[in-house]
C-alpha positions as CSV (number, residue, x, y, z in Angstrom):
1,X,48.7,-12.2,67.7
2,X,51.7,-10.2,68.5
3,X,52.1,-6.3,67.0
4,X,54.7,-5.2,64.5
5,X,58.4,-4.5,66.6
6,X,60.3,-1.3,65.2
7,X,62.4,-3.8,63.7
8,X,59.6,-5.1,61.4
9,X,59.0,-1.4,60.1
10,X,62.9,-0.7,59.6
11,X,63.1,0.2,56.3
12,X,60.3,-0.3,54.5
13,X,59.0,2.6,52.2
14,X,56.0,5.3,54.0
15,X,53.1,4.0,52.7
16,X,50.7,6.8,52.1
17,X,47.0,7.8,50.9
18,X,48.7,8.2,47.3
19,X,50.1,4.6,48.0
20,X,46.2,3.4,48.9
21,X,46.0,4.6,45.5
22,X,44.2,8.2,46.4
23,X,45.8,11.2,44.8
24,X,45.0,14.2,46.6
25,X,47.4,16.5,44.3
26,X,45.4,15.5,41.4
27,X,42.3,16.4,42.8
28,X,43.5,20.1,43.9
29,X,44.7,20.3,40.2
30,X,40.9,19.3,39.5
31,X,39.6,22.3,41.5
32,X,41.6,24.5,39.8
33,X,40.9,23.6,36.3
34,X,37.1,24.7,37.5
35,X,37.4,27.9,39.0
36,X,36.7,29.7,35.5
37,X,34.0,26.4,34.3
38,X,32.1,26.7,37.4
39,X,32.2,30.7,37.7
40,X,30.1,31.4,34.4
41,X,26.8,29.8,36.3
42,X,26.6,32.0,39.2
43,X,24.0,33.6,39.6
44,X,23.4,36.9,41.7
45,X,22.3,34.5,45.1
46,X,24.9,32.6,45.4
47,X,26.9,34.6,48.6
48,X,30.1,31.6,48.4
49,X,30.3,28.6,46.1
50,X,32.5,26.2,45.3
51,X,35.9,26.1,47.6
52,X,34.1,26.5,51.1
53,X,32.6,23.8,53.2
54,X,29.1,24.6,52.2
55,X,27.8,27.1,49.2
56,X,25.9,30.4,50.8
57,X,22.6,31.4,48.7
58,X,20.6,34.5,50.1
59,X,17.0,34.8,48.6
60,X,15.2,37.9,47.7
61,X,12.9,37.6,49.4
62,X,11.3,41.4,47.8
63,X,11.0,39.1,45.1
64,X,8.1,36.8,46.8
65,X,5.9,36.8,49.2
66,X,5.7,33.2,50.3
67,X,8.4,31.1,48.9
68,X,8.8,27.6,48.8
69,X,12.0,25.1,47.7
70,X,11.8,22.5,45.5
71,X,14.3,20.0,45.9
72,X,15.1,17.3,43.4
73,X,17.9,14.4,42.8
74,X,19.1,11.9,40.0
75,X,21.7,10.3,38.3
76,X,22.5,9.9,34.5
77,X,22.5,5.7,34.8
78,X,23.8,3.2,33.1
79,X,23.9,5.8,29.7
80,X,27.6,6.6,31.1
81,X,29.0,3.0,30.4
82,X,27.7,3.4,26.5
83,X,29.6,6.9,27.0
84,X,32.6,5.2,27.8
85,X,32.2,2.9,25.2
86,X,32.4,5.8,22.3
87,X,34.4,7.8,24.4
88,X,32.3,10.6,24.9
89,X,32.1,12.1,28.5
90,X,31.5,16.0,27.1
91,X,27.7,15.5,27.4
92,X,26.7,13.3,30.2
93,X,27.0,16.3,33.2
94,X,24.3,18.0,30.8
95,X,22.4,14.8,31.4
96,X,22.8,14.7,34.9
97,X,21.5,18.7,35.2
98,X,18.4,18.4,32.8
99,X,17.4,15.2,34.7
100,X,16.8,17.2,38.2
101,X,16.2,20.5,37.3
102,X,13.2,18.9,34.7
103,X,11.6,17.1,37.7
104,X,11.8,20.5,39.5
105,X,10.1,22.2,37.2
106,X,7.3,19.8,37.1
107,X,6.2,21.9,40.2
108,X,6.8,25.4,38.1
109,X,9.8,25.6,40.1
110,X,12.7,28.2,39.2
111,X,16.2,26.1,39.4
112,X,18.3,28.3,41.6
113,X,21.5,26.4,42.4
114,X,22.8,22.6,41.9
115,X,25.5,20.5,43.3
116,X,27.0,17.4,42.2
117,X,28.4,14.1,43.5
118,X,31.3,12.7,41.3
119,X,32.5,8.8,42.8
120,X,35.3,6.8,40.7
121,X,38.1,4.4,41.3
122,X,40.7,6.8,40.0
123,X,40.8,10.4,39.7
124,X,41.5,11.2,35.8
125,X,41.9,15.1,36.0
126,X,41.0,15.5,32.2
127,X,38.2,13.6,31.9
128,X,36.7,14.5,35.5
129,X,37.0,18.5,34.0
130,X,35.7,17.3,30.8
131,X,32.3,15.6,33.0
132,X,31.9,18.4,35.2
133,X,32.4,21.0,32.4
134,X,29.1,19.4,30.5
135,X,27.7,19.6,34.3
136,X,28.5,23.3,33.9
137,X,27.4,23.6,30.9
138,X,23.9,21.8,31.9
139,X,23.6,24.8,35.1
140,X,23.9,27.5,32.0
141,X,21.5,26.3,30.0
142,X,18.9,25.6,32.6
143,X,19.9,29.1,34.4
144,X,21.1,27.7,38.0
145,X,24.3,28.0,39.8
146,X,26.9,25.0,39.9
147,X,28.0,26.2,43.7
148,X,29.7,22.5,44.5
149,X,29.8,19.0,44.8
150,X,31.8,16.5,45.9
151,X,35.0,14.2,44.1
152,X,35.3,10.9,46.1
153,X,38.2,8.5,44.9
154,X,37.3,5.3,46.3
155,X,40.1,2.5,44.6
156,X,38.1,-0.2,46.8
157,X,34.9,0.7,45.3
158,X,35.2,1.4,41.5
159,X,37.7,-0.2,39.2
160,X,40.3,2.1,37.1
161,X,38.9,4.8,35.4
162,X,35.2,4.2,36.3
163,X,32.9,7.0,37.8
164,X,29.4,7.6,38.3
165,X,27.3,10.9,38.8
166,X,24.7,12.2,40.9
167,X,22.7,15.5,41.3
168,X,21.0,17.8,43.4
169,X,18.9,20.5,42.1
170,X,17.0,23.4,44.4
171,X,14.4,25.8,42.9
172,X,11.7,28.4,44.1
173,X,8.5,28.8,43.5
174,X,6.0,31.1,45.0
175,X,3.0,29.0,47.3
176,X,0.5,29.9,45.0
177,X,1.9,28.9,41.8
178,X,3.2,25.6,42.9
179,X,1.9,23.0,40.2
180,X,0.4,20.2,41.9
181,X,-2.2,19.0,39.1
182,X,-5.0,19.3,41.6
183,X,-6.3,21.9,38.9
184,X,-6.6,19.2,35.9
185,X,-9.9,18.1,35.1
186,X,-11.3,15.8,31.9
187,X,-11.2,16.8,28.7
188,X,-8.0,19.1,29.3
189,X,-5.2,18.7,26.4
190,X,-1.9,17.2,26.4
191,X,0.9,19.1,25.1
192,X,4.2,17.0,24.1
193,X,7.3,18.6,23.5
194,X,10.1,16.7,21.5
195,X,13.0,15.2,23.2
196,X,16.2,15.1,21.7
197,X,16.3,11.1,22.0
198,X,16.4,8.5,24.8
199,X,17.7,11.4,27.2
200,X,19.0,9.4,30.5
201,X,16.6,6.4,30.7
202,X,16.2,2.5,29.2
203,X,20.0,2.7,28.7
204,X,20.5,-1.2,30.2
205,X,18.2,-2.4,27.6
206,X,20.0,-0.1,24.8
207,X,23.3,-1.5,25.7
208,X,22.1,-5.2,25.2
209,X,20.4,-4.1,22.1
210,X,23.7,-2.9,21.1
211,X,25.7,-5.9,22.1
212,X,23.3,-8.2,21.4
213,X,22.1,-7.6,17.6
214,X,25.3,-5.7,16.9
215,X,24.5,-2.6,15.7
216,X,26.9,-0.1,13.6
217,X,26.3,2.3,15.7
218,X,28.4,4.9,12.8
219,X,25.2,4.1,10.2
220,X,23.1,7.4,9.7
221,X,20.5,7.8,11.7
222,X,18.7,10.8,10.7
223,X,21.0,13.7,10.3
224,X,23.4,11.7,13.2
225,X,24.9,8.2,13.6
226,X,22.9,5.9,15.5
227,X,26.1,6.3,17.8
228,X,25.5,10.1,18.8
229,X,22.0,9.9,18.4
230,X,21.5,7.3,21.4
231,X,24.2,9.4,23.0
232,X,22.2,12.8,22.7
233,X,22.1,15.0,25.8
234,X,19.1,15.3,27.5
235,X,17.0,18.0,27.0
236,X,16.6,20.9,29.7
237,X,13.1,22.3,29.6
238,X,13.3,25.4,31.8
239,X,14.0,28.3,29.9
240,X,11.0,27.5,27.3
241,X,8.7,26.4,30.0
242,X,8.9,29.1,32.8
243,X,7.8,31.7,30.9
244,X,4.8,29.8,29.7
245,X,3.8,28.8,33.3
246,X,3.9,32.3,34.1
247,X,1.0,33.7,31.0
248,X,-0.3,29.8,30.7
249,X,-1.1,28.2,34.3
250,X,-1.1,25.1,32.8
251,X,-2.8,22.7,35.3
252,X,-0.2,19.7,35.4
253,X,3.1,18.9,33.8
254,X,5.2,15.6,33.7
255,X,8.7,15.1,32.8
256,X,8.7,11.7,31.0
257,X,11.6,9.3,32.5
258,X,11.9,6.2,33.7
259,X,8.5,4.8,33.3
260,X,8.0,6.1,29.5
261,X,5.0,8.2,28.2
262,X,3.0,5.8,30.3
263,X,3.7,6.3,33.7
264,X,5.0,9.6,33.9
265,X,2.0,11.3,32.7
266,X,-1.0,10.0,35.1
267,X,1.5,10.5,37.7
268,X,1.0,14.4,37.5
269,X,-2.9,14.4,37.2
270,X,-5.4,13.3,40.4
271,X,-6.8,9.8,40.9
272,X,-10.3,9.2,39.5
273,X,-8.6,10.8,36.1
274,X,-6.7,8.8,33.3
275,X,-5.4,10.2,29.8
276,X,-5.9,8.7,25.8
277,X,-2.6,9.0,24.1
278,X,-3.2,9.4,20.6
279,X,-0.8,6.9,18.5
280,X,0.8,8.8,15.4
281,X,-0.3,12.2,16.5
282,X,3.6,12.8,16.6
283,X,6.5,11.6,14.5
284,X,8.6,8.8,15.4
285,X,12.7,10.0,15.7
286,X,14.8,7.9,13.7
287,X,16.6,6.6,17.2
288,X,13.3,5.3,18.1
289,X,12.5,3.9,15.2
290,X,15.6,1.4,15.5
291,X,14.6,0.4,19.1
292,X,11.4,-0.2,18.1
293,X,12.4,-2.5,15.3
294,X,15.3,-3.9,16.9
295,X,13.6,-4.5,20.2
296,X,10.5,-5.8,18.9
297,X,8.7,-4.9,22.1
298,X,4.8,-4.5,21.8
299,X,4.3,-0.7,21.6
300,X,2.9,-0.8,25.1
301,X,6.2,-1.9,26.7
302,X,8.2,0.3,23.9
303,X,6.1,3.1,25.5
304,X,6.3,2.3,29.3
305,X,10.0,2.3,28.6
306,X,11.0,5.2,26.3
307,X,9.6,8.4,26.3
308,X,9.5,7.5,22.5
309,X,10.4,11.7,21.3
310,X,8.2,13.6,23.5
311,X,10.4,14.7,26.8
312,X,8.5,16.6,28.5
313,X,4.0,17.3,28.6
314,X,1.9,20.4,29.7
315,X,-1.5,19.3,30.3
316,X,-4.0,22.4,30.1
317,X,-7.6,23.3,29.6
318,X,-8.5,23.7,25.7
319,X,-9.7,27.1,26.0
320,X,-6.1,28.2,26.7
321,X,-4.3,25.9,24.0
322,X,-3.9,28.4,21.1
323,X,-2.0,30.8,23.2
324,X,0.5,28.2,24.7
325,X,1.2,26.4,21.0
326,X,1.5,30.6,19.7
327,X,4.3,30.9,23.0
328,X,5.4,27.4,21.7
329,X,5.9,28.3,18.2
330,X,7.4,32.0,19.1
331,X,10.2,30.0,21.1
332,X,10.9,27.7,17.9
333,X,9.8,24.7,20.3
334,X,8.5,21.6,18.1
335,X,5.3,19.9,20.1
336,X,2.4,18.4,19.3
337,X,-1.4,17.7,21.1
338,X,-0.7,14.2,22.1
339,X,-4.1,13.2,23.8
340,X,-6.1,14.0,26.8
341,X,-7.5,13.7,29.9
342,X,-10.1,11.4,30.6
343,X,-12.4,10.4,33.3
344,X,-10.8,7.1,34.7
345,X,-13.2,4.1,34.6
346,X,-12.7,1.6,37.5
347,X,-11.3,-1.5,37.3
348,X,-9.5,-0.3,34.1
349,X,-5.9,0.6,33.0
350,X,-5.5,4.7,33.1
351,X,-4.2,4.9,30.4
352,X,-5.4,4.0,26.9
353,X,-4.0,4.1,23.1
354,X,-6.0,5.7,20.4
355,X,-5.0,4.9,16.9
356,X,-7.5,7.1,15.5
């Protein structure tokens, strides 16, 4: 093979990283539109966010005496193609917060700080502020910093104007309150608090549901369209539940994801333990009343799927029930007892239904 003369080269236009088709102009313009997004979730630890090569977070360490991180990471899924589809991207960063800084708190974790991970084919500077905006706007609500992230344009990888998301969440909590649900033991209660709909999981099967069985997805749907109310943001737990860690010492909480009300829950309690979920001991949201009908999955699989309207579960010994559903009440937080913990029989499923 021979190499290109100077004669081959004469003339022809510079082909450069704009011409690959990545525009490095449009992302600075992207970092500037978030200076002021990103600067209302600071938080007194971060020492240098976003702008550097790496954020700087000093602990005060007066403020514990033997600390420990808890590190979590997700995604928001295939829920951002149906956000696409309606042309909604506001919400889905809120999504991709309360999925990592939920699964932190699991472990009574504080979420101190979170960066993100934004990968598409073609940087779209309105809609990538609009996406990390809602990220923002997820950091605020759960009370951690958005100190930086990353914005890869990668034309070979993702077609047009597609992205996708990723997080990274990092709490503290002190040794001795880490939650671990070594402490759970039968006949402790389940506490469900109520999601605000699918949140960020089952989204492939919603999509074919959708395409499918058509589905008008501007019919009501409670006080929403079916539209917004499959689009819901996913609910971010910590404010409510910190403070009740804190008086409560509940013995084990689960954040119920992928995996539904099934999986998620005996994942947070020791072997040799299983829980009875009691069917109808909470109402059914209008959104899950549609997938249930239009899926026609057994309630089993309906349940292993969905988290079906409860989000997120405290399990926690009776005795101390009335004063977490008083600190449950006092913070306008709907929830219900949704079972409890029972001693796990061998050779048998760990989890069972009651329709008592």
């Amino acid at each position: 093979m021979s190499l290109p003369t100077e004669n081959d080269t004469a003339g022809a236009a510079p082909f450069d990283y704009r011409a690959a088709g990545v525009d490095i102009e449009a992302g600075e313009a992207l970092v500037r539109k978030l200076g002021p997004i990103v600067k209302r979730t600071m938080r007194p630890e971060v020492l240098a966010g976003v702008g550097g090569f790496g954020a700087l977070i000093g602990v005060d360490l007066e403020r514990y005496r033997a600390p420990v991180m808890v590190a979590g990471t997700d995604g928001v899924g295939t829920k951002l193609l149906y956000a696409h589809r309606l042309g909604r991207l506001d919400t889905v960063g809120i999504d991709l917060v309360a999925m990592c800084v939920n699964d932190i708190l699991v472990h009574g974790a504080e979420p101190l700080f979170f960066l993100d991970y934004y990968a598409c084919g073609r940087l779209e500077v309105d809609d990538a502020a609009t996406v990390i905006g809602g990220i923002a706007e997820g950091c605020a609500q759960a009370g951690c910093a958005l100190v930086g992230g990353e914005t890869a344009e990668m034309p070979g990888l993702y077609r047009g104007g597609e992205f996708d998301l990723a997080g990274f969440a990092v709490g503290l909590v002190e040794r001795e309150r880490i939650i671990d649900g070594s402490a759970v033991a039968a006949g402790d209660l389940l506490i469900g608090l109520a999601s605000s709909g699918p949140h960020s999981n089952g989204y492939s099967l919603i999509r074919k549901l959708v395409d499918r069985r058509p589905a008008d997805l501007g019919k009501p749907c409670g006080e929403v369209t079916l539209g917004e109310a499959l689009l819901a943001p996913t609910r971010i737990y910590v404010r409510t539940v910190l403070p009740l860690i804190a008086s409560h010492r509940p013995a084990a909480l689960a954040h119920i994801t992928g995996g539904g009300l099934i999986d998620n829950i005996v994942r947070s309690i020791p072997a040799g333990l299983g829980i009875r979920l009691d069917a109808g001991s909470w109402p059914e949201p209008p959104v899950f009343c549609w997938l249930r009908e239009t899926s026609a999955l057994p309630r089993e699989a309906l349940w292993r799927t969905f988290n079906c309207g409860i989000g997120f579960v405290l399990v926690i010994a009776p005795g101390n029930v009335p004063a977490l559903r008083r600190g449950l009440e006092a913070a306008g937080e709907a929830h219900w007892v949704i079972g409890e913990v029972v001693p796990a029989k061998a050779d048998a499923p760990r989890v069972t239904i009651s329709d008592g």
